[in-house]
N, CA, C and O atoms as a GROMACS GRO file, in nm:
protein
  344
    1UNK      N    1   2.454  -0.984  -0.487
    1UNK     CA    2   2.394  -1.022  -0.362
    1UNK      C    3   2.253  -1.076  -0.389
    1UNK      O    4   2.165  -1.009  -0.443
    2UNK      N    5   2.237  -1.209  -0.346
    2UNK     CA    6   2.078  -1.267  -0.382
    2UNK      C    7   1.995  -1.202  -0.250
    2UNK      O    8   2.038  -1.201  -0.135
    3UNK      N    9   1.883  -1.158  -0.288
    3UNK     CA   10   1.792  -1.161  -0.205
    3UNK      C   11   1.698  -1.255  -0.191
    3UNK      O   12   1.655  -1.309  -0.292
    4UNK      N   13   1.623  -1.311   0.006
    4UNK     CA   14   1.572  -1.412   0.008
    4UNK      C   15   1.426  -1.368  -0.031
    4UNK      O   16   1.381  -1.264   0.016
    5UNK      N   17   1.364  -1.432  -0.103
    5UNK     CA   18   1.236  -1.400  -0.149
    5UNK      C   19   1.113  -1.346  -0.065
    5UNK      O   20   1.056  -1.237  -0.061
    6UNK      N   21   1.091  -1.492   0.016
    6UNK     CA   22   1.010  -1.459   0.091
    6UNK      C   23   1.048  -1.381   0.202
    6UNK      O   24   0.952  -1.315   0.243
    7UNK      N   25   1.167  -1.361   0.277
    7UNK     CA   26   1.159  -1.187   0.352
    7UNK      C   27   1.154  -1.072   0.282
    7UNK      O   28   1.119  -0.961   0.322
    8UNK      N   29   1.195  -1.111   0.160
    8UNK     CA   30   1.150  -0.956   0.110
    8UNK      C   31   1.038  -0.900   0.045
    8UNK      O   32   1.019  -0.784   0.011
    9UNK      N   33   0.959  -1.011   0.032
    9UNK     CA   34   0.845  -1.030   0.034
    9UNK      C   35   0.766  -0.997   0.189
    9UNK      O   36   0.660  -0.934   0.186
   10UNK      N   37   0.796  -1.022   0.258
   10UNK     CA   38   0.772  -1.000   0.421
   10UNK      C   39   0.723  -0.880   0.441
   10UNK      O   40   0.612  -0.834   0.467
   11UNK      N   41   0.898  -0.811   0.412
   11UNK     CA   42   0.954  -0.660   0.436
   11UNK      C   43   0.840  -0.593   0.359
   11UNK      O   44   0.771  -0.526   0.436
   12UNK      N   45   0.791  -0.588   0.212
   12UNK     CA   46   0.726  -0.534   0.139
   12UNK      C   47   0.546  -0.556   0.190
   12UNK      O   48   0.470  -0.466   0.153
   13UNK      N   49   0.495  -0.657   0.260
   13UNK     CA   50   0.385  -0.670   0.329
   13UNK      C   51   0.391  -0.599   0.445
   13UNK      O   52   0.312  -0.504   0.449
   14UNK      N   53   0.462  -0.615   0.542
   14UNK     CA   54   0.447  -0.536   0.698
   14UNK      C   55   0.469  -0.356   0.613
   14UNK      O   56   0.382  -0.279   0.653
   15UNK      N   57   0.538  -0.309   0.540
   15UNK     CA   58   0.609  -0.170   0.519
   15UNK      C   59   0.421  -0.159   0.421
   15UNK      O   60   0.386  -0.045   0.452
   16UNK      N   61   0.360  -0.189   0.374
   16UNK     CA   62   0.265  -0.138   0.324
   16UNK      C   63   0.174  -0.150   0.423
   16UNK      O   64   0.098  -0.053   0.423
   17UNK      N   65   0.143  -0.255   0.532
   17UNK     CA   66   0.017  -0.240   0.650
   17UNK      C   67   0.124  -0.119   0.725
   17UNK      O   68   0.067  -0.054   0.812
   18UNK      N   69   0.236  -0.091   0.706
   18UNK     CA   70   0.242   0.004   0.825
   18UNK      C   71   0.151   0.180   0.758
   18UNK      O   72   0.079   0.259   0.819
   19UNK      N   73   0.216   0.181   0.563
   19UNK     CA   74   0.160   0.264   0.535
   19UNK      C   75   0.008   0.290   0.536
   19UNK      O   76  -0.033   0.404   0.560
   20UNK      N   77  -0.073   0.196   0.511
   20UNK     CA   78  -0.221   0.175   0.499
   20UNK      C   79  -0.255   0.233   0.650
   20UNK      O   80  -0.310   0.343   0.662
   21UNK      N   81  -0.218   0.149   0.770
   21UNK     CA   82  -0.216   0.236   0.886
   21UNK      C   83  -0.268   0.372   0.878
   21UNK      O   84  -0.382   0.411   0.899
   22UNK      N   85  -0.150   0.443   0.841
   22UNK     CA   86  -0.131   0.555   0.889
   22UNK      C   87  -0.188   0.686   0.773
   22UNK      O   88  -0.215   0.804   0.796
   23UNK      N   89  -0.189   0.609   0.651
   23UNK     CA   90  -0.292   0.679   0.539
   23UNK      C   91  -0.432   0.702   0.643
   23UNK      O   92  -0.485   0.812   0.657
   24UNK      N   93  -0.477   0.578   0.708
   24UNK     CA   94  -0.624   0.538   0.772
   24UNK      C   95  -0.629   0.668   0.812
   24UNK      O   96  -0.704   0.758   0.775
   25UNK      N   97  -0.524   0.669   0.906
   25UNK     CA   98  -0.561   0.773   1.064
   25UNK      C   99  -0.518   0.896   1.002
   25UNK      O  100  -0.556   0.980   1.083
   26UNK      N  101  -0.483   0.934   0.943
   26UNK     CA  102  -0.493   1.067   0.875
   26UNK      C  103  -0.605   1.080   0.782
   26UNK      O  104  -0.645   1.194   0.759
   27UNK      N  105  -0.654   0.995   0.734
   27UNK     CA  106  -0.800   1.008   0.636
   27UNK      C  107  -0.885   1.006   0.798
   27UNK      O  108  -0.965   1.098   0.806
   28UNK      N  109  -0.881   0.961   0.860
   28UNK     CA  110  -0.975   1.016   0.994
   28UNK      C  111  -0.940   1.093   1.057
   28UNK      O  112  -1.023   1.124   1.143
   29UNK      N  113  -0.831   1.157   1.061
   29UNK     CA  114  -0.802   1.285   1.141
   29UNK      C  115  -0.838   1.424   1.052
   29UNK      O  116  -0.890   1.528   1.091
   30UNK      N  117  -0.796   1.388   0.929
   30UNK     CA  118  -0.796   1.550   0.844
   30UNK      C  119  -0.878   1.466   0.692
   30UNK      O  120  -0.814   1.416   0.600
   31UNK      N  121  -0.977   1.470   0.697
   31UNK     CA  122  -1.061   1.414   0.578
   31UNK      C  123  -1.047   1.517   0.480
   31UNK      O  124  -1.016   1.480   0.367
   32UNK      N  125  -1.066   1.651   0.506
   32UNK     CA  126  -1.063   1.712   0.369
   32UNK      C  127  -0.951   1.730   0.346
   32UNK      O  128  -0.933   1.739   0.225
   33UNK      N  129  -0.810   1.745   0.437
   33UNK     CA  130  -0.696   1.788   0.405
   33UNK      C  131  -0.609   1.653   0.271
   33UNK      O  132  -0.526   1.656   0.181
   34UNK      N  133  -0.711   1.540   0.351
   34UNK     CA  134  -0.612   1.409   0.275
   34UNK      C  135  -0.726   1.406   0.143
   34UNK      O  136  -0.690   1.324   0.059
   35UNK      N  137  -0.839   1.468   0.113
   35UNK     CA  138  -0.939   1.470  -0.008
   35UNK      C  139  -0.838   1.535  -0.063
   35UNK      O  140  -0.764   1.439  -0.085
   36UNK      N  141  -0.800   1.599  -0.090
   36UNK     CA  142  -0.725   1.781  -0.145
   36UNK      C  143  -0.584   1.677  -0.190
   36UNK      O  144  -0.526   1.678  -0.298
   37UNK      N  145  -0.560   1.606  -0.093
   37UNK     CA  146  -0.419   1.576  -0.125
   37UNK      C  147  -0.434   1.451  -0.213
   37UNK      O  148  -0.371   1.458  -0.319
   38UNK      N  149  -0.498   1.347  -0.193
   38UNK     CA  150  -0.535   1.210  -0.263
   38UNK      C  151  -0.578   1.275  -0.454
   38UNK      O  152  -0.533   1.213  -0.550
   39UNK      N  153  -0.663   1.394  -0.472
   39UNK     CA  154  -0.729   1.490  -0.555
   39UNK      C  155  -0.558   1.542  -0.653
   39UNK      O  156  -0.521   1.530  -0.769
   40UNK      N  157  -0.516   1.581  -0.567
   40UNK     CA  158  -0.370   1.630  -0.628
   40UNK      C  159  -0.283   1.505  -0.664
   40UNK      O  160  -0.180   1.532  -0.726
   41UNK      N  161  -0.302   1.390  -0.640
   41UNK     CA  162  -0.229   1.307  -0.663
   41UNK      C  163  -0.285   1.202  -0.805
   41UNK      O  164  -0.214   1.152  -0.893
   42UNK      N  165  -0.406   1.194  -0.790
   42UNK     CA  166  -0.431   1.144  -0.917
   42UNK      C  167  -0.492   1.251  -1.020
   42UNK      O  168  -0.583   1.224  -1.098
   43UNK      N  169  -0.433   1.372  -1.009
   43UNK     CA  170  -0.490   1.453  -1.090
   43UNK      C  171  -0.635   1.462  -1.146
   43UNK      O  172  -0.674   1.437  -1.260
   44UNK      N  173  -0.720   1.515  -1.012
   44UNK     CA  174  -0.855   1.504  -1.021
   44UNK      C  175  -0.890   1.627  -0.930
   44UNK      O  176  -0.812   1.703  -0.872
   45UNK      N  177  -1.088   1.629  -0.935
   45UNK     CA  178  -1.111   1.766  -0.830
   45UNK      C  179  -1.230   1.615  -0.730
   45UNK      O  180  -1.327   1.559  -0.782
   46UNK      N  181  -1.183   1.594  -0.612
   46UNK     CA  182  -1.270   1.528  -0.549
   46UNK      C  183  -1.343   1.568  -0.440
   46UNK      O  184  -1.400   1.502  -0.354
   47UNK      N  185  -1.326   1.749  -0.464
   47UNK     CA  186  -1.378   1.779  -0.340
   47UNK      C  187  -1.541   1.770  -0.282
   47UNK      O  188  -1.587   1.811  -0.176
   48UNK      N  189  -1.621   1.685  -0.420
   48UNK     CA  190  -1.737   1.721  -0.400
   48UNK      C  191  -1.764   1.597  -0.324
   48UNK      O  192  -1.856   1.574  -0.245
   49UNK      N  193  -1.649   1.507  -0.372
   49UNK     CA  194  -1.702   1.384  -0.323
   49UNK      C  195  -1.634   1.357  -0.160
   49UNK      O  196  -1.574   1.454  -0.113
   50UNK      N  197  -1.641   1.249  -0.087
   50UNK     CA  198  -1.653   1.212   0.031
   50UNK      C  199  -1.573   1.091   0.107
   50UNK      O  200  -1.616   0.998   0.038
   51UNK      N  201  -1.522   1.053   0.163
   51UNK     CA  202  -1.438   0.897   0.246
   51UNK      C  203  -1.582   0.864   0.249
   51UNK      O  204  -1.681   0.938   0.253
   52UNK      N  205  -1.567   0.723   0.246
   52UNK     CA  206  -1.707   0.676   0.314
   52UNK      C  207  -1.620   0.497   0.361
   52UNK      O  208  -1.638   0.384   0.314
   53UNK      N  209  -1.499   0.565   0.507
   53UNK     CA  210  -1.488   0.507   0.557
   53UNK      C  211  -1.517   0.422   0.663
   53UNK      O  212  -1.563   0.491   0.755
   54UNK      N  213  -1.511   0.285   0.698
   54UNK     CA  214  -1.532   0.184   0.784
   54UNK      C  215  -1.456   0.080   0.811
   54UNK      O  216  -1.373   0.041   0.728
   55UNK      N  217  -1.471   0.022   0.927
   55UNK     CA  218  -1.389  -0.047   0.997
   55UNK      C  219  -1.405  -0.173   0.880
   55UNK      O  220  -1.297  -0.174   0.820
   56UNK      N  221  -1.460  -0.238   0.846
   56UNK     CA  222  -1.472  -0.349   0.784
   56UNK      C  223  -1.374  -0.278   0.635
   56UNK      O  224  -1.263  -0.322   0.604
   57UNK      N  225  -1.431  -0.189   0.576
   57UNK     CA  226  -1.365  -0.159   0.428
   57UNK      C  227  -1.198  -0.103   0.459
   57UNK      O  228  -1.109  -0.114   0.374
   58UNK      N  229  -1.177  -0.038   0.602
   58UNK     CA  230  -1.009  -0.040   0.620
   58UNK      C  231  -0.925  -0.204   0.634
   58UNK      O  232  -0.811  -0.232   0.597
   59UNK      N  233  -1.014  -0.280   0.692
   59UNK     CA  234  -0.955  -0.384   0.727
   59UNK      C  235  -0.938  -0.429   0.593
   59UNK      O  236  -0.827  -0.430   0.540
   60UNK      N  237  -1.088  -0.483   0.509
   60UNK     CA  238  -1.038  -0.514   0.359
   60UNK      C  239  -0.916  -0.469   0.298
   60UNK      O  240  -0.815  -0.539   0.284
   61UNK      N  241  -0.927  -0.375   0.269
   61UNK     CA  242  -0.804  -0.243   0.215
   61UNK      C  243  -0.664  -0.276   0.256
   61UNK      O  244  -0.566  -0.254   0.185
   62UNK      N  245  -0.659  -0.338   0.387
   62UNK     CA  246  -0.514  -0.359   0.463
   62UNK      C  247  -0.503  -0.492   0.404
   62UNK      O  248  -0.397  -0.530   0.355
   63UNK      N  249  -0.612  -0.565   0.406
   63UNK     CA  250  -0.595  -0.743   0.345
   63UNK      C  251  -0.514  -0.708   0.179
   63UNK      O  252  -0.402  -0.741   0.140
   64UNK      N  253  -0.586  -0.658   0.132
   64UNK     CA  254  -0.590  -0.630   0.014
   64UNK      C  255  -0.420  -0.636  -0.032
   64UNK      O  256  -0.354  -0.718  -0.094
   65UNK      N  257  -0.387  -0.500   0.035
   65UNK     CA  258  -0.264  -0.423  -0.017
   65UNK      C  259  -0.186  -0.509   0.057
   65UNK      O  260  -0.098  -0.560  -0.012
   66UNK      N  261  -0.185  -0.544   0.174
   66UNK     CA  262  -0.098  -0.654   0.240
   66UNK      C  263  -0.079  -0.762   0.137
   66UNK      O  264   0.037  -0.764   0.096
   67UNK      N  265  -0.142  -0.836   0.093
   67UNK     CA  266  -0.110  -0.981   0.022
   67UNK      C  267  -0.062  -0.891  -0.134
   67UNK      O  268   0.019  -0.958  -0.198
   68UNK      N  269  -0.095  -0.761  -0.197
   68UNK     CA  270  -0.056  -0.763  -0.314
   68UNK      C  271   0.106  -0.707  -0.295
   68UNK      O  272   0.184  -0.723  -0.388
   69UNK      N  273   0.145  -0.651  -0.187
   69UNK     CA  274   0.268  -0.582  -0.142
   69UNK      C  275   0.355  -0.687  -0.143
   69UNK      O  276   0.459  -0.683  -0.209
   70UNK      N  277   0.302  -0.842  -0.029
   70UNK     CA  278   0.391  -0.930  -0.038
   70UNK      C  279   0.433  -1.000  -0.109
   70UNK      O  280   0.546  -1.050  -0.113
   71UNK      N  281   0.282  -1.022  -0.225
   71UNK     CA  282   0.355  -1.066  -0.354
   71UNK      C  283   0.449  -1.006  -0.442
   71UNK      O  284   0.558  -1.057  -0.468
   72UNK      N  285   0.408  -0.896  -0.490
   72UNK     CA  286   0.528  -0.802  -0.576
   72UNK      C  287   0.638  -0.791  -0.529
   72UNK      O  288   0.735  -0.759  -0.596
   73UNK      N  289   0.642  -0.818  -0.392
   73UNK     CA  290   0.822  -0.802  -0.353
   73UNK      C  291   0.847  -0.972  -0.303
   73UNK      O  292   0.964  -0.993  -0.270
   74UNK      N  293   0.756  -1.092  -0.294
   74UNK     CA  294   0.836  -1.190  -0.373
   74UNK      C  295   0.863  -1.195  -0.510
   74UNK      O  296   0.962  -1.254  -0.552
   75UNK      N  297   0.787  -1.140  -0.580
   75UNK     CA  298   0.820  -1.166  -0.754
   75UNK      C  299   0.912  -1.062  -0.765
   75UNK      O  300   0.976  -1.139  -0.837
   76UNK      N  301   0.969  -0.979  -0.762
   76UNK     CA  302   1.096  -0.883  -0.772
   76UNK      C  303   1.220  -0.969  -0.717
   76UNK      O  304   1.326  -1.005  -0.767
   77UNK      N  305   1.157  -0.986  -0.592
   77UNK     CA  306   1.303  -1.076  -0.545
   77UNK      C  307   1.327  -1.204  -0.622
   77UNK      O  308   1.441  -1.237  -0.654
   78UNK      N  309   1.220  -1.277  -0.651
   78UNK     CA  310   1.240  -1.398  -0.786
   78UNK      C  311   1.305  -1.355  -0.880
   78UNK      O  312   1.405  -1.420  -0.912
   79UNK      N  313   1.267  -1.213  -0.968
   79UNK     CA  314   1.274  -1.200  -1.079
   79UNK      C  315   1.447  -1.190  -1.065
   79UNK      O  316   1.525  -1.261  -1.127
   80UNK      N  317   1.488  -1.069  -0.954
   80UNK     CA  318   1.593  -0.989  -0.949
   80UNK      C  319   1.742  -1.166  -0.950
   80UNK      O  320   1.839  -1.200  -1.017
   81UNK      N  321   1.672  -1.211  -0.844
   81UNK     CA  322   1.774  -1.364  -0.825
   81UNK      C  323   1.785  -1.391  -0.963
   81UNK      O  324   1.897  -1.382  -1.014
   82UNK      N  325   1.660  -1.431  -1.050
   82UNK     CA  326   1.726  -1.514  -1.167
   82UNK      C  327   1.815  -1.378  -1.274
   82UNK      O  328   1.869  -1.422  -1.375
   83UNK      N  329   1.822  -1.287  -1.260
   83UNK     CA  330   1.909  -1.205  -1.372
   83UNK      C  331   2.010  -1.218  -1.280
   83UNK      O  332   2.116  -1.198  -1.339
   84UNK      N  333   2.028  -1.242  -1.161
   84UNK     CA  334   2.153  -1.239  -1.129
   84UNK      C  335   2.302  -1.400  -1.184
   84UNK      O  336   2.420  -1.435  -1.170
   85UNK      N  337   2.213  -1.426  -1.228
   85UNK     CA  338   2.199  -1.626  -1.247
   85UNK      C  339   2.272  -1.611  -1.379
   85UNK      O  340   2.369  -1.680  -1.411
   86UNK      N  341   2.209  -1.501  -1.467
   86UNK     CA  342   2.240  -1.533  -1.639
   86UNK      C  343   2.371  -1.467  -1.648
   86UNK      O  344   2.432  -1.465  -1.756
   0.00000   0.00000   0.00000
């Protein structure tokens, strides 16, 4: 089954602004709970340190991961089409 590139490329941009979202509003709802948890995830102690979130650096952050999300899932879907080819 070929997949079309650029929707799945799409799919992989909207599915990461939905996650970035909702990372946001939980890093503003429970800041130390998501410190503790972000801390456990890259195997670190960050409790000393702090969010030093803003509207401008979430929006960046969403630009960011948005365009690198949509690329990696066009280049997967490129890559995946041409092994299907050989």
């Amino acid at each position: 089954m070929k997949l079309h590139e650029v929707k799945f490329g799409t799919a992989c941009a909207i599915t990461a602004a939905l996650l970035w979202v909702l990372c946001t509003i939980l890093v503003l709802a429970m800041p130390s709970l998501m410190l503790s948890m972000t801390g456990a995830m890259v195997h670190m102690q960050l409790q000393d340190m702090g969010w030093h979130l803003n509207l401008a650096g979430a929006l960046l952050g969403l630009l960011a991961w948005v365009l690198a999300a949509g690329f990696s899932g066009w280049l997967l879907a490129s890559v995946y089409n041409r092994l299907l080819n050989r």
